[in-house]
N, C-alpha and C positions, 0 to 999 in steps of 0.2 A: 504494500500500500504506500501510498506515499510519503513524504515526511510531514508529520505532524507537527507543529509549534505549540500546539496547547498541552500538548503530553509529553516534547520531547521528546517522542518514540521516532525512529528510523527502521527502513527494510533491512532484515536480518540478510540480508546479500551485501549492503553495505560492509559489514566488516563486524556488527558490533555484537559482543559476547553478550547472552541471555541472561540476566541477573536471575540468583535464586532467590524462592521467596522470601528467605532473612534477610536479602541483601535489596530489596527492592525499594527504592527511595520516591520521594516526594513527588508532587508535578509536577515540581523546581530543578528536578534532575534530567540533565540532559543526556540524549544520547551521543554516542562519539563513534566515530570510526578511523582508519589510522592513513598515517599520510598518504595523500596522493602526488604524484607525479608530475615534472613539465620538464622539457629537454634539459633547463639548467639547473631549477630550483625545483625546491618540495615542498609539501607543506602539509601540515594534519588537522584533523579537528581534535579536540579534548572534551572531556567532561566537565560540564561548566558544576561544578559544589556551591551551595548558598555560604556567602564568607561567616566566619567566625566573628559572634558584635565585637568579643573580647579581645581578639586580635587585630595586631595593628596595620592597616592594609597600606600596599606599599602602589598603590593605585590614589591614593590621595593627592585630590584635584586641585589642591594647592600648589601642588611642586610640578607639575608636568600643564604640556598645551602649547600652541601655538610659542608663545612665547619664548618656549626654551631654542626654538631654531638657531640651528649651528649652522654659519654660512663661511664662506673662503675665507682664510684668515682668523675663526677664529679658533684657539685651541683648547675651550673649554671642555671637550668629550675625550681630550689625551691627559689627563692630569698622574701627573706621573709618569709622564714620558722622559726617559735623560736626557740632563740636560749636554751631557757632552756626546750627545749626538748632532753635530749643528745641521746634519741634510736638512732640507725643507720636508715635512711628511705629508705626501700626497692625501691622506683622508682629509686635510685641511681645506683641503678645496672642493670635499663634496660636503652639499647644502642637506642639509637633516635634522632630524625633530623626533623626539619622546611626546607621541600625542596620545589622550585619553578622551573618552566623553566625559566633558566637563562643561557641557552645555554653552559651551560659547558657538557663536558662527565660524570662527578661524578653524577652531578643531572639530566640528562638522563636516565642512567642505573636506580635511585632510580626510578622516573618517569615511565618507561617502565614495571619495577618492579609491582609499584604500581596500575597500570592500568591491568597489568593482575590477582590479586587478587581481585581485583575490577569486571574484568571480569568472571573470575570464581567463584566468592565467589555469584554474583548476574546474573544469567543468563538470566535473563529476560529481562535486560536492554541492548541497543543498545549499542554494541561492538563502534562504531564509536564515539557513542555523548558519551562515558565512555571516551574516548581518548580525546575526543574535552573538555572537562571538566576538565581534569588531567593537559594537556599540557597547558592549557592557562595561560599569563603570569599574569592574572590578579588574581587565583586562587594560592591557596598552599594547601600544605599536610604535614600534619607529619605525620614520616612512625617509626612505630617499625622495630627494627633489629636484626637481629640472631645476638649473639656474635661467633659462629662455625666459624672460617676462611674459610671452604670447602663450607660453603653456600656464599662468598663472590662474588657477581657477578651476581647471579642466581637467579630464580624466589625464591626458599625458602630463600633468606636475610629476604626477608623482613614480618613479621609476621602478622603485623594489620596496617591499615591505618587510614586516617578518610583526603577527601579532603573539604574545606570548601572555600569561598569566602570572604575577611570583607570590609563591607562598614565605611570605619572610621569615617566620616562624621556625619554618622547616630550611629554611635559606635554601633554597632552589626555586627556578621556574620551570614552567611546561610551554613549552613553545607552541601555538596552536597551526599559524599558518605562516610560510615561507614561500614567498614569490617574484620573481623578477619582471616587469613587462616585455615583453616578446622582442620589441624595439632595439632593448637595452641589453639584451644576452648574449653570451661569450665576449663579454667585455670585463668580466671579475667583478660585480656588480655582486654576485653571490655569495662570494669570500668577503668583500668588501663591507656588505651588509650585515655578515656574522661576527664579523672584528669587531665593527662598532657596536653592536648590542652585547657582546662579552665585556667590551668595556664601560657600556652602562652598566652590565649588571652588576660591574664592582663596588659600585658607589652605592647600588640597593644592600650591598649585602648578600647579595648569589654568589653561592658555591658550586652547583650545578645547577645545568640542562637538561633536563628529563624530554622523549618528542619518542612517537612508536612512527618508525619508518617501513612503508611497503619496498619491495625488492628492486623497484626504480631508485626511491629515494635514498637505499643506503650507501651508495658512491658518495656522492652530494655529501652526506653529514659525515660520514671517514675521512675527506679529503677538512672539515671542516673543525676537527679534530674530536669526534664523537664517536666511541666505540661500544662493542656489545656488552663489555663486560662490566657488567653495573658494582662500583664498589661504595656505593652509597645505600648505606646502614636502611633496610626495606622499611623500618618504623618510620623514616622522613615522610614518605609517600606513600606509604600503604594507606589506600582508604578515599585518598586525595584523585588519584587516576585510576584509570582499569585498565585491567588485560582487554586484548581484541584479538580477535582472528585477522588472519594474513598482515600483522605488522609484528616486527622487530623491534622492541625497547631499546632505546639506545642514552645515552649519557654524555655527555663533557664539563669536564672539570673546569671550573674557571681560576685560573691563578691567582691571586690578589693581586701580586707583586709586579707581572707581567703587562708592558703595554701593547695591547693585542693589534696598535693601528701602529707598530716600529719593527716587527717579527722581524721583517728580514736584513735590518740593521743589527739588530740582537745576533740574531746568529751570523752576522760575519764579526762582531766583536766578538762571538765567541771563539770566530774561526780563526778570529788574529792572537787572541788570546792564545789557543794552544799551539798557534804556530811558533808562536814565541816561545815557549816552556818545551816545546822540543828543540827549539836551537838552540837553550841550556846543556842541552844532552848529547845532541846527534850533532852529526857531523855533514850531514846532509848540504846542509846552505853554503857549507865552505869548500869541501874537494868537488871539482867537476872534472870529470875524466876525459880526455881527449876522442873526439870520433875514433869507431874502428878502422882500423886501415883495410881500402879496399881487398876480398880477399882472403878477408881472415878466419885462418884456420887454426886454430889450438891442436895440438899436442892430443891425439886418444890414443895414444901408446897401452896397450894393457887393459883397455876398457872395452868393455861387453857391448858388441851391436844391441842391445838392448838399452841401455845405458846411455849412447853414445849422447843425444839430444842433451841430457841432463846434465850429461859434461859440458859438452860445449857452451850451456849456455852459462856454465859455473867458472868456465875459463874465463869469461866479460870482468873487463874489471868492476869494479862497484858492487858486484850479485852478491858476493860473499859476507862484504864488509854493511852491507846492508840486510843480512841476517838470515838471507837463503842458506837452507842444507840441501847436500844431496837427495836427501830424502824428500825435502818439499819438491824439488823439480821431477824429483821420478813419480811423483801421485798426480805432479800438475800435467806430465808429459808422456803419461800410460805408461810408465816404466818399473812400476816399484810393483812388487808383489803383492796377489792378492787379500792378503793375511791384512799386510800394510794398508791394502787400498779399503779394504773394512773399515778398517782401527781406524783411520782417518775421515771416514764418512762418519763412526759412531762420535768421534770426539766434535766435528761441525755440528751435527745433532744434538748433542747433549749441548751443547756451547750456545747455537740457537735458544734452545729449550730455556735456559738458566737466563742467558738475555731479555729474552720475552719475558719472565718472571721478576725479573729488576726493573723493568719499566713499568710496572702496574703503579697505582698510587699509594696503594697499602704495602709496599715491599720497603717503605722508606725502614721501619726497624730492623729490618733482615739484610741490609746491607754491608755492614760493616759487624765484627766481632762486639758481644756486650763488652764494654769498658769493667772490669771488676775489680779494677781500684776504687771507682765510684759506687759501682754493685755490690757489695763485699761476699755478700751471703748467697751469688749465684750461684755461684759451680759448689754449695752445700745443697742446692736447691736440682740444679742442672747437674747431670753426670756425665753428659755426652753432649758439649754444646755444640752447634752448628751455623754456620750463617753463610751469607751472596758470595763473598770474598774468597773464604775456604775453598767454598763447592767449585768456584771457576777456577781456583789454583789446581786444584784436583784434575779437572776436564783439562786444564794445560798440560797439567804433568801424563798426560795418556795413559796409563798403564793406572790408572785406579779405578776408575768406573768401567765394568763389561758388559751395563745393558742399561736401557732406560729405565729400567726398574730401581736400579741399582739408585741412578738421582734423586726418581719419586718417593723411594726409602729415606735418605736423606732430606731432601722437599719438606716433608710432612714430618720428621721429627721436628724440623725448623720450626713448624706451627705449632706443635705438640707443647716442646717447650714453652713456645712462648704463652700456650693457655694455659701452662701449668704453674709457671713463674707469675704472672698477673692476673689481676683480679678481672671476673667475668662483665666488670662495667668500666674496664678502663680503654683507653683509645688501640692500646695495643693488642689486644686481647681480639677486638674488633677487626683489625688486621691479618690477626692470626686465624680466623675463622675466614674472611675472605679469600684469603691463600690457600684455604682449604677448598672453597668452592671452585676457585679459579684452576686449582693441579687436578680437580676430578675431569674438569672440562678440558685442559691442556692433554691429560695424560690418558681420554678417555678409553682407547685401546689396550 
C-alpha cells in the first residue's frame, strides 16, 4: 500500500523490518528504510523517535539558520585548523550553512531547497516522509550553495546536502539523507560535503556517525571513512535506530583533534615528518650509486640456474645495503623453495591479520606492553601477558607462529586478560570485548 503519513507505516518491500508487538510504538513513530542510491552520493531514511523533554536537543533554533552561512573567506567551520599550515584551504571558498526549521523564511526557502534535491536526487524514497524528515525541528542539514546570484532563491542554490539527526546525549548522529545534484557530481562535492559536516559535528559534540547503507551506497561511505565494524558500545543506540532489511550499518569515528577540511596537508606533514626520522637512520638520502654500466653482468660463478635472477639482482649495488636477502629475492623471483614460499605467504598473512587489528579504534590498549612500573600488581594478576608489539615481533621473527590459529590463540588471551585485569564498567574492559567481536569476524574460518 502506499506510504502513509498518519501512521508512519511504509511497504514492507521498502526495506523496513516488522516490529514485534512489544516493540511497537506510537503514531509518532516513523517508519524507515535504509539508504538509497545515486551515481555519486547516498542517502537513507531513519526513524524519526519523539525527543527526550529532559534532554538537551542539539537542534536548538537558537544556534543554527540562515545566519550561520559560511561564505569564501570565511574560516569559521575550520576552527582548529594549524596554524603552521599557511596553504590557503580550499573548503574556504565553498559557500554553506547549518540550517534547521526555525520558522524563518531564509531557512524555509534552504529547506524546500533541500528537500527537492533530496527528492530528485533519490527517487525511490517517499516524497512525503523526505519532507517529514527535512522539516522537523528536531533534525538539520547542511546545505552546499551556489555562489551564482541568478541561482539565489531556486532549486539550483543549493548543490549537495547531507540531513542528519544528533542525539547529544548518546554523542552520535544518524545521518538521514546524502545527496549531491546531478549538475554538480564527480567534482568531490561528496567528500567535500562529509569533511565539512564531521567538522561541524565536532563542535556538537559527535563522536560518531551511525547511516544503514544498501550495497550501492557502501563504496561512497568507505571511501568517506565509514566502516562495518561498529565499535560503538550498542547501549548509545540501541533503541534510538533499527535494524532493516537489505542495509548495512555502518559507522565513522569523528576525531576531535582532526581538521577534517586540511587531511591532505596533514598527511604530507606527516609524510615529511617520517621522512625526516628516517634520514636520522638510513643512509638513503646521502649514497647514490652510479648508473649501471651498459652491459652489466655480475659474476654467477657457482650459483644455481635457479638462483641465478636473485643473484644478479643482489650483485646491484645498493640491494644489499638497503636490507634485501637472498632469500627475499628468491620468494620475490620464484626461486626459493616451497617450504620457504609457504612460511613467507603465512608470515604476510599473519602480518596483515595483526595490522588490521591495530587499526581498529578499540586496539588503542593492546598496542604497546602494560607499563608495570606504573601497574605494579599486573603480572600478580596476569601470568602470561601479551600485546600488538610482541605479536608482530613474533610474525617478524618467522619461525614462531605455524598457523593462524596459532595468532587467534594469542589475539584472544590479549582480550582475556584485559577483562580479567579490569573492571567490567571500565573503558578498557569495553575494548576488550570489542576485540573479541571483531577476531570472531576477522578469524571466522
Amino acid at each position: 500500500r502506499p506510504f502513509n503519513m498518519a501512521g508512519g507505516e511504509e511497504e514492507q518491500q521498502l526495506g523496513k523490518k516488522r516490529k514485534a508487538p512489544s516493540e511497537a510504538g506510537s503514531d509518532d513513530d516513523n517508519g524507515s528504510v535504509p539508504v538509497s542510491s545515486i551515481p555519486e552520493e547516498s542517502a537513507k531514511i531513519k526513524e524519526d523517535k519523539p525527543a527526550d523533554p529532559d534532554s538537551k536537543d542539539l537542534t536548538n533554533t537558537s544556534e543554527v539558520g540562515v545566519d550561520s552561512v559560511v561564505g569564501p573567506g570565511d574560516d569559521s567551520s575550520s576552527s582548529g585548523s594549524s596554524k603552521s599550515l599557511e596553504k590557503k584551504n580550499p573548503y574556504d571558498e565553498i559557500k554553506r550553512t547549518i540550517v534547521t526549521n526555525d520558522g524563518k523564511h531564509e531557512s524555509l526557502v534552504l529547506l524546500v531547497g533541500l528537500k527537492s534535491l533530496f527528492a530528485k536526487q533519490l527517487p525511490k524514497m517517499p516524497k512525503e516522509y523526505i519532507a517529514r524528515l527535512v522539516f522537523d525541528r528536531r533534525h538539520k542539514s547542511l546545505a552546499l550553495l551556489s555562489d551564482d546570484p541568478q541561482h539565489k532563491g531556486g532549486d539550483e542554490e543549493i548543490i549537495g546536502g547531507i540531513c542528519y539527526r544528533a542525539y547529544p546525549e548518546m554523542r552520535f548522529a544518524e545521518i538521514a539523507f546524502c545527496a549531491v545534484s546531478a549538475s554538480q557530481q564527480v567534482k568531490g562535492y561528496g567528500t567535500k560535503l562529509m569533511n565539512l559536516l564531521k567538522q561541524h559535528a565536532v563542535t556538537e559534540g559527535v563522536e560518531y556517525f551511525i547511516t544503514y547503507a544498501d550495497n550501492y551506497a557502501i563504496g561512497y561511505f568507505k571511501k568517506q571513512g565509514f566502516t562495518k565494524a561498529i565499535s560503538m558500545p550498542k547501549g548509545r543506540f540501541h533503541g534510538l535506530i533499527k535494524d532493516y532489511d537489505g542495509g548495512t550499518m555502518m559507522e565513522c569515528y569523528i576525531h576531535p583533534s582532526i581538521d577534517f577540511t586540511r587531511i591532505p596537508e596533514m598527511i604530507e606533514a606527516q609524510r615529511n615528518f617520517i621522512l625526516k626520522r628516517i634520514e636520522t637512520v638510513a643512509k638513503s638520502h646521502k649514497v647514490v650509486y652510479p648508473p649501471l654500466p651498459k652491459g652489466f653482468r655480475p659474476s654467477l660463478d657457482s650459483v644455481s640456474r635457479a638462483n641465478e635472477a636473485a643473484a644478479r639482482a643482489m650483485a646491484i649495488p645498493g640491494v644489499a645495503e638497503a636490507g634485501w636477502t637472498m632469500a627475499d629475492l628468491l620468494v620475490s623471483t620464484g626461486g626459493a623453495k616451497d617450504a620457504d614460499k609457504q612460511k613467507n605467504a603465512l608470515k604476510s598473512e599473519l602480518m596483515a591479520l595483526a595490522r588490521k587489528t591495530e587499526e581498529q579504534q578499540f586496539a588503542w590498549p593492546f598496542r604497546e606492553p602494560v607499563d608495570t612500573a606504573e601497574v605494579k600488581d599486573y603480572l600478580e594478576i596476569i601470568k602470561d601477558p601479551i600485546d600488538l608489539s610482541t605479536i608482530e615481533k613474533r610474525i617478524r621473527k618467522g619461525d614462531w607462529y605455524k598457523s593462524k590459529q596459532m595468532l587467534y590463540v594469542d589475539l584472544q588471551r590479549m582480550a582475556s586478560n584485559c577483562k580479567m585485569y579490569n573492571d567490567s564498567s571500565s573503558p578498557y574492559y569495553e575494548c576488550a570485548v570489542s576485540l573479541e567481536k571483531f577476531l570472531s569476524n576477522l578469524f571466522h574460518d
